[in-house]
C-alpha positions as CSV (number, residue, x, y, z in Angstrom):
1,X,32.8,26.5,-23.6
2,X,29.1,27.2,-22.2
3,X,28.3,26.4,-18.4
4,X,26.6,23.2,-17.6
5,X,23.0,24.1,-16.7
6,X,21.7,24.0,-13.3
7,X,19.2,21.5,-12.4
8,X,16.4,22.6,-10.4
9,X,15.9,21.4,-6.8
10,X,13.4,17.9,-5.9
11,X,11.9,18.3,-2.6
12,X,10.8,14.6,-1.5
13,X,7.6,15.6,0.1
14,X,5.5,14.4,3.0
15,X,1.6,14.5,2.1
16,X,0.1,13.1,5.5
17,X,-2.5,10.1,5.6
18,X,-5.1,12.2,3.7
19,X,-6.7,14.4,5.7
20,X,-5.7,17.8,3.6
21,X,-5.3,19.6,7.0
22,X,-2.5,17.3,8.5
23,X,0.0,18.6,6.1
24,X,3.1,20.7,7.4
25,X,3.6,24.4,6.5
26,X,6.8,23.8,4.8
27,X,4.6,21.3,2.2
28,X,2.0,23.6,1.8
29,X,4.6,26.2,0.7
30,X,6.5,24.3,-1.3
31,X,2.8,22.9,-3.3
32,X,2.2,26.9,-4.2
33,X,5.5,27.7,-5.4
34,X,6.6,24.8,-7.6
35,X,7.1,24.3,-11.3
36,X,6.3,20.8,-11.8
37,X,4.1,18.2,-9.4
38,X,4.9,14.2,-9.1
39,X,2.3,12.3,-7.1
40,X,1.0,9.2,-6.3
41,X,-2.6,7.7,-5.1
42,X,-2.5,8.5,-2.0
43,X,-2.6,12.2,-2.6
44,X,-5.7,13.5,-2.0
45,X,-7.2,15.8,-4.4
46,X,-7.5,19.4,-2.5
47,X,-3.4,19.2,-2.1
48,X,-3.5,19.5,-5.9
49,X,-5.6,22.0,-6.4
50,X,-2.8,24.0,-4.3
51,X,-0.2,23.6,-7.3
52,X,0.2,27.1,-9.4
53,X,-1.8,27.6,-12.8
54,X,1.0,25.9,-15.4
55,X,2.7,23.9,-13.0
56,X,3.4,20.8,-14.7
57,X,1.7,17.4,-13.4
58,X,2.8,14.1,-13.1
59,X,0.9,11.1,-11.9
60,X,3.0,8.1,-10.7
61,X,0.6,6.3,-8.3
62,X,1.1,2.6,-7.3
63,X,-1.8,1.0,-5.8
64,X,-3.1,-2.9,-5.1
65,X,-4.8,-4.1,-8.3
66,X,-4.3,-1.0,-10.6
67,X,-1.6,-0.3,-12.9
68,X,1.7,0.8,-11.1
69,X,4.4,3.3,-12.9
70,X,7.4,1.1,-12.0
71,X,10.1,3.3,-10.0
72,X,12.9,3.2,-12.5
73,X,10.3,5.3,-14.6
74,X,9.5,7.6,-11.9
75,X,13.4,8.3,-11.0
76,X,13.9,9.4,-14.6
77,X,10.7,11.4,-14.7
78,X,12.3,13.4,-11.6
79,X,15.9,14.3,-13.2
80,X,14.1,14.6,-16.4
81,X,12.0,17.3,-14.8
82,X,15.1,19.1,-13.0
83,X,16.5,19.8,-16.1
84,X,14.1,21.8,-17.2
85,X,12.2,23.5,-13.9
86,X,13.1,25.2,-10.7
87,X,11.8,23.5,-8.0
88,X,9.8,20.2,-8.2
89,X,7.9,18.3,-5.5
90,X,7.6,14.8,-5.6
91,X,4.4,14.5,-3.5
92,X,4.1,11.1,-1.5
93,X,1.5,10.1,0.9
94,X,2.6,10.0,4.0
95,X,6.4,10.1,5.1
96,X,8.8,9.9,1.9
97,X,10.8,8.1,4.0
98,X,8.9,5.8,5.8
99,X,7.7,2.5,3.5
100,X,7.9,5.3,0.6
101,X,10.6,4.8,-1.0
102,X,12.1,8.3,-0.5
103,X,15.4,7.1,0.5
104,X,15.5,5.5,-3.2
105,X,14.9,8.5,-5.1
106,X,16.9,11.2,-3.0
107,X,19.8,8.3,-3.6
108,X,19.1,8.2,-7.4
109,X,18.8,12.1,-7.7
110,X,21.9,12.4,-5.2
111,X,24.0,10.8,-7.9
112,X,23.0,12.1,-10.9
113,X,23.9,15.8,-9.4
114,X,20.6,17.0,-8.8
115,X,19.5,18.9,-5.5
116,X,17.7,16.6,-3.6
117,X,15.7,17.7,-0.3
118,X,13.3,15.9,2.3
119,X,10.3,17.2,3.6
120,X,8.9,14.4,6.2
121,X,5.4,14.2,6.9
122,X,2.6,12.9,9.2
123,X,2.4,9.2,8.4
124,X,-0.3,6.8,8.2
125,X,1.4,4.5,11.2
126,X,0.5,6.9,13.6
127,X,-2.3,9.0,11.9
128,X,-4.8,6.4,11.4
129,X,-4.6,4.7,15.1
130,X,-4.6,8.5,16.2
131,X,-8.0,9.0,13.9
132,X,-9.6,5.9,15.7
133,X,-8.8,6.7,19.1
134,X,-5.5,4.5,19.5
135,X,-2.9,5.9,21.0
136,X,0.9,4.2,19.4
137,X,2.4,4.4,22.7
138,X,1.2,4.6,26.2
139,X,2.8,4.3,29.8
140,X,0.6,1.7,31.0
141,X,1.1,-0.1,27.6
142,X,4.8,-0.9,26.7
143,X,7.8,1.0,26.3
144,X,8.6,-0.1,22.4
145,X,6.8,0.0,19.2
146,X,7.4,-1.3,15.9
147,X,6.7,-0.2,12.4
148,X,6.5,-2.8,10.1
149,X,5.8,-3.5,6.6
150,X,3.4,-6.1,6.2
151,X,3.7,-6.4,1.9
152,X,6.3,-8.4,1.5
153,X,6.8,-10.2,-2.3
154,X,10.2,-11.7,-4.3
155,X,11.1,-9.0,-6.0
156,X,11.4,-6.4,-2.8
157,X,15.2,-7.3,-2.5
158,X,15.2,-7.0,1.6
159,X,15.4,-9.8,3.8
160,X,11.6,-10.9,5.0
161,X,10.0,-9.4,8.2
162,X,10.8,-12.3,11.4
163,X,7.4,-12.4,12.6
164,X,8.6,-14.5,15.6
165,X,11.2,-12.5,16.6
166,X,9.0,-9.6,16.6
167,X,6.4,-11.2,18.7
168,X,9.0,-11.5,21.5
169,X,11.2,-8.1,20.9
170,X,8.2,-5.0,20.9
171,X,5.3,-3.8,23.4
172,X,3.5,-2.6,20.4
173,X,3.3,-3.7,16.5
174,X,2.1,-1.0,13.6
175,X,2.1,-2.7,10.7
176,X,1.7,-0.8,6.9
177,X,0.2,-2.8,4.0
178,X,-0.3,-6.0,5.9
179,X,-3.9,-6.8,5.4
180,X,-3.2,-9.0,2.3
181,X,-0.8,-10.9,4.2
182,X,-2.8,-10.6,7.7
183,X,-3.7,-14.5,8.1
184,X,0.0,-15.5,7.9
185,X,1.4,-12.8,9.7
186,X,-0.7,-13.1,12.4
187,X,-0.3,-17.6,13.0
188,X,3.5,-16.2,12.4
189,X,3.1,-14.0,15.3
190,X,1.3,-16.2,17.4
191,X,3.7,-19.5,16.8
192,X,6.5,-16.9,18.3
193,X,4.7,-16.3,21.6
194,X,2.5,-13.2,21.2
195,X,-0.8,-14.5,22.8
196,X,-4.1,-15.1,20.9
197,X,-6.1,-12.7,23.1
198,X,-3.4,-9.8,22.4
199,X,-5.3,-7.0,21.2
200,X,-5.9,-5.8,18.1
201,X,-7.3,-3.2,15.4
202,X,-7.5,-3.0,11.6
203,X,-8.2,0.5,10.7
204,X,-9.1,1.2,6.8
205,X,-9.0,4.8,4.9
206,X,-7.5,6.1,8.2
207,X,-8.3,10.1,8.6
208,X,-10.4,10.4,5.3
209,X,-14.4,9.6,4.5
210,X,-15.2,6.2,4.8
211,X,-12.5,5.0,7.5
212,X,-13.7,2.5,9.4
213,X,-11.8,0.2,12.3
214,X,-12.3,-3.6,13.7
215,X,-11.0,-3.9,17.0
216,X,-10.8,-7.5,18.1
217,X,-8.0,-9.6,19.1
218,X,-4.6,-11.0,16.9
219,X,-6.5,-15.0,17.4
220,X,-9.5,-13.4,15.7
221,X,-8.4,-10.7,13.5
222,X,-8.1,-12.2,10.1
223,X,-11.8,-14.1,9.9
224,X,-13.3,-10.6,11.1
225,X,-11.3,-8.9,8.9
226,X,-13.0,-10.8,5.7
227,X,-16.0,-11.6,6.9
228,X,-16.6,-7.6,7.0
229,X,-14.5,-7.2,4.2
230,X,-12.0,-4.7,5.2
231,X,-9.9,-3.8,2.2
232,X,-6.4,-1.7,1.5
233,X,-5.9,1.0,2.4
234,X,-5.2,-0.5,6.0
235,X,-3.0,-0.4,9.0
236,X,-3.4,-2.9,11.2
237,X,-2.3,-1.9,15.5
238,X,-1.2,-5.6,17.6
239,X,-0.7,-4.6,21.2
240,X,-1.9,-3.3,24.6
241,X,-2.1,0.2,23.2
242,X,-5.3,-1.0,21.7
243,X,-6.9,-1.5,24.9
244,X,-6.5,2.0,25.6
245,X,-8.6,3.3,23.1
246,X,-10.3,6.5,23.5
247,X,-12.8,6.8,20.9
248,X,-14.2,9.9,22.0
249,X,-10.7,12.0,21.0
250,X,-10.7,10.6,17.4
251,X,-11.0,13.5,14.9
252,X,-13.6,13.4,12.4
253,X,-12.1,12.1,9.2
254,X,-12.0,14.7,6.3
255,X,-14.6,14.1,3.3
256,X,-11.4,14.2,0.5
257,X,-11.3,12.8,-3.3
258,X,-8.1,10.8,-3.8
259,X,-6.7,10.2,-7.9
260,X,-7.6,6.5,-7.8
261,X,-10.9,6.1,-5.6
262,X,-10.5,3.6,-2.7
């Protein structure tokens, strides 16, 4: 009776917010060695170009308004791929397990036998304030800050985000894909006691070439949000930490391509 063959390993990988030069050492090692590449849109194109001649590439992107590889598909495309390779990265922007579903597919791969590592990275949530000057925490600000996810639809099979609650329960809010939702999440706020004039920033393609950031207040946000028609990808900062903006220690965002332009 022959051995069962051994599946190769699935490193969950960290990308960063886009700027090419935010990602760890361990990622960039991992991008030159490995056999076969899964990414999504949010993967900019010079991490890519890092992948060995041959290695085998899989695009699995999910992005507002363009077709989405739904994640059953993706989860077979990984064990699929460890059957037959060494090492595989599935390249995520950002944090695999922040809002990326990493905790998903290491759970999927887990079970199915095959070597599963992560390999966190810098996410958006902090990058992107950082990149406009905003600092997620400060000692003059708060001692608490939230990340949230701001996308909520039915299918998502979580309980909803309490707005309210929030409003009463953290210094700070930085919330991921919430710029769809932005109008109600911000009355929702508001009707649990965070104050109109709280302030607040919307910052859009955070560290890449054509970021750009509102800074107003939560009462305001969502009219000066379309009227200058800020659009996804967006994080949105609620809080005094916005107020202690220092504009002249923002980097200078990194002039990338990305798989599906923004």
């Amino acid at each position: 009776m022959s051995a069962p063959a051994q599946l190769g390993t699935v490193y969950l990988v960290g990308a960063g917010p886009g700027d090419p030069e935010l990602l760890t050492l361990k990622a960039h090692r991992l991008l030159r060695q490995c056999d076969a590449l899964v990414y999504d849109s949010l993967v900019p194109q010079a991490l890519l170009n890092l992948v060995p001649q041959g290695c085998e590439l899989h695009f699995v992107g999910k992005r507002r308004g363009h077709h989405s590889v739904p994640q059953p598909s993706t989860n077979a495309v990984l064990v699929e791929l460890a059957s037959r390779h060494r090492l595989i990265v599935r390249l995520k922007g950002g944090d695999p397990f922040l809002f990326g579903r990493g905790g998903e597919e290491a759970a999927h791969l887990a079970a199915r036998g095959v070597p599963v590592q992560v390999v966190p990275g810098v996410t958006a949530g902090i990058a992107a304030p950082a990149y406009a000057g905003i600092p997620v925490t400060h000692r003059r600000a708060g001692s608490s800050v939230t990340f949230v996810t701001g996308h909520e639809e039915i299918d998502k099979g979580r309980p909803g985000v309490n707005w309210r609650g929030l409003a009463q329960t953290s210094d700070g809010l930085v919330i991921y894909m919430g710029l769809h939702n932005l109008r109600r999440i911000a009355e929702e706020l508001m009707a649990g006691g965070l104050a109109a004039d709280t302030p607040a920033a919307v910052i859009q393609q955070g560290t890449v070439r054509g970021q750009r950031q509102l800074i107003s207040v939560l009462g305001e946000l969502a009219d000066r949000a379309e009227e200058q028609d800020f659009a996804s990808p967006s994080i949105v900062v609620l809080g005094e930490v916005v107020a202690q903006r220092v504009p002249v220690c923002a980097p200078e965002p990194a002039d990338v391509e990305m798989p599906i332009p923004f």
